[in-house]
VEXDOGU-926212 format. One record per residue (C-alpha): residue number from 1; chain; x, y, z. Coordinates in pm, whole numbers, m for minus. Example, Ala and Ser with C-alpha at 12.3 -4.5 7.8 and 13.67 -1.06 7.14 Angstrom:
   pos   unit       px       py       pz
     1      A     1230     m450      780
     2      A     1367     m106      714
END
This chain:
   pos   unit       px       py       pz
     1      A    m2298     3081     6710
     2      A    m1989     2802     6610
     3      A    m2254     2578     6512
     4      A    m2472     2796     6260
     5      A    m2170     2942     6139
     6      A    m2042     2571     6051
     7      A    m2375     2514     5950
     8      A    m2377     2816     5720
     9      A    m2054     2716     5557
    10      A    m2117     2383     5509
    11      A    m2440     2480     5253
    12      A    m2203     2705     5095
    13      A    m1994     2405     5018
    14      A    m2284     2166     4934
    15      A    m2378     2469     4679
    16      A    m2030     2519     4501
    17      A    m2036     2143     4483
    18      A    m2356     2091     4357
    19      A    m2313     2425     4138
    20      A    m1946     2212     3992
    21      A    m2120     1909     3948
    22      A    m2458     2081     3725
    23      A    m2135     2344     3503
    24      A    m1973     1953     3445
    25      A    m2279     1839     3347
    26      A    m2351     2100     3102
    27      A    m2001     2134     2945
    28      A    m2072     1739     2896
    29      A    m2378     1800     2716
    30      A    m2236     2092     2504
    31      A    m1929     1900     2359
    32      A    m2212     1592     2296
    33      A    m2412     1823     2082
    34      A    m2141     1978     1937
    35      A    m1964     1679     1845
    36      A    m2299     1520     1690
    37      A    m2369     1866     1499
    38      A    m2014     1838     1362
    39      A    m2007     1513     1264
    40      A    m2352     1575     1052
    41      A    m2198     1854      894
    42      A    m1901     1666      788
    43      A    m2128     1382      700
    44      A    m2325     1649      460
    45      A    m1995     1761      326
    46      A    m1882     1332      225
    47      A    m1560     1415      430
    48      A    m1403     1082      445
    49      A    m1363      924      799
    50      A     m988      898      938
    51      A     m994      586      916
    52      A    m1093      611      515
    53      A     m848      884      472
    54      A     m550      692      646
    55      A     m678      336      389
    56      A     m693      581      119
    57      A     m340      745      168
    58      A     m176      354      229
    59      A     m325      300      m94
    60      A     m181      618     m275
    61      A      171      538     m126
    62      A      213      218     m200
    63      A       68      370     m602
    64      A      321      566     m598
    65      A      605      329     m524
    66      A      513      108     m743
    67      A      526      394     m988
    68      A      834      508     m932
    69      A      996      160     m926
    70      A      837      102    m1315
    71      A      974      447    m1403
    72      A     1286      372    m1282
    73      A     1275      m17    m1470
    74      A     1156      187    m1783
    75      A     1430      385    m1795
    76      A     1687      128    m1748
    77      A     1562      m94    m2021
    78      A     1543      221    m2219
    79      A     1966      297    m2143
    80      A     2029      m82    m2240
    81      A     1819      m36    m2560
    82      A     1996      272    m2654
    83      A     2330       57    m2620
    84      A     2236     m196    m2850
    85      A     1996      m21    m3096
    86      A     2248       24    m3416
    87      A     2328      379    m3501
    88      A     2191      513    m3817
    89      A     2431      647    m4042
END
């Protein structure tokens, strides 16, 4: 009776394995689908890759340094203008 009962249990563990092993298969298969639908969508949509947006936003910041660096130069030549322009009167 010891024996079949071991017997017994040990297919019920060779099932949950084997049961574990086929659900990890699957959920690996799902998120594969789902990642490949996903990235066709966004594909579809031109939504720029990270690694674009991340160029793209380097790009914008260092624009907008620059930008505020030639605002700030404009008005400083404007104040020194103003200081030396002769008043009308």
């Amino acid at each position: 009776m010891t024996q079949t009962t071991s017997r017994f249990f040990d297919d019920i563990s060779r099932m949950v394995n084997d049961a574990a092993g086929m659900a990890d298969g699957v959920r690996r298969e799902v998120e594969t689908v789902m990642r490949t639908q996903a990235e066709r969508i966004l594909r579809e949509l031109d939504v720029p890759s990270r690694e674009e947006f991340e160029a793209l936003r380097e790009v914008a910041l260092k624009a907008r340094a620059e930008n505020e660096a030639q605002a700030a130069r404009i008005a400083a030549l404007e104040a020194k203008l103003s200081k030396t322009a002769p008043t009308a009167g």
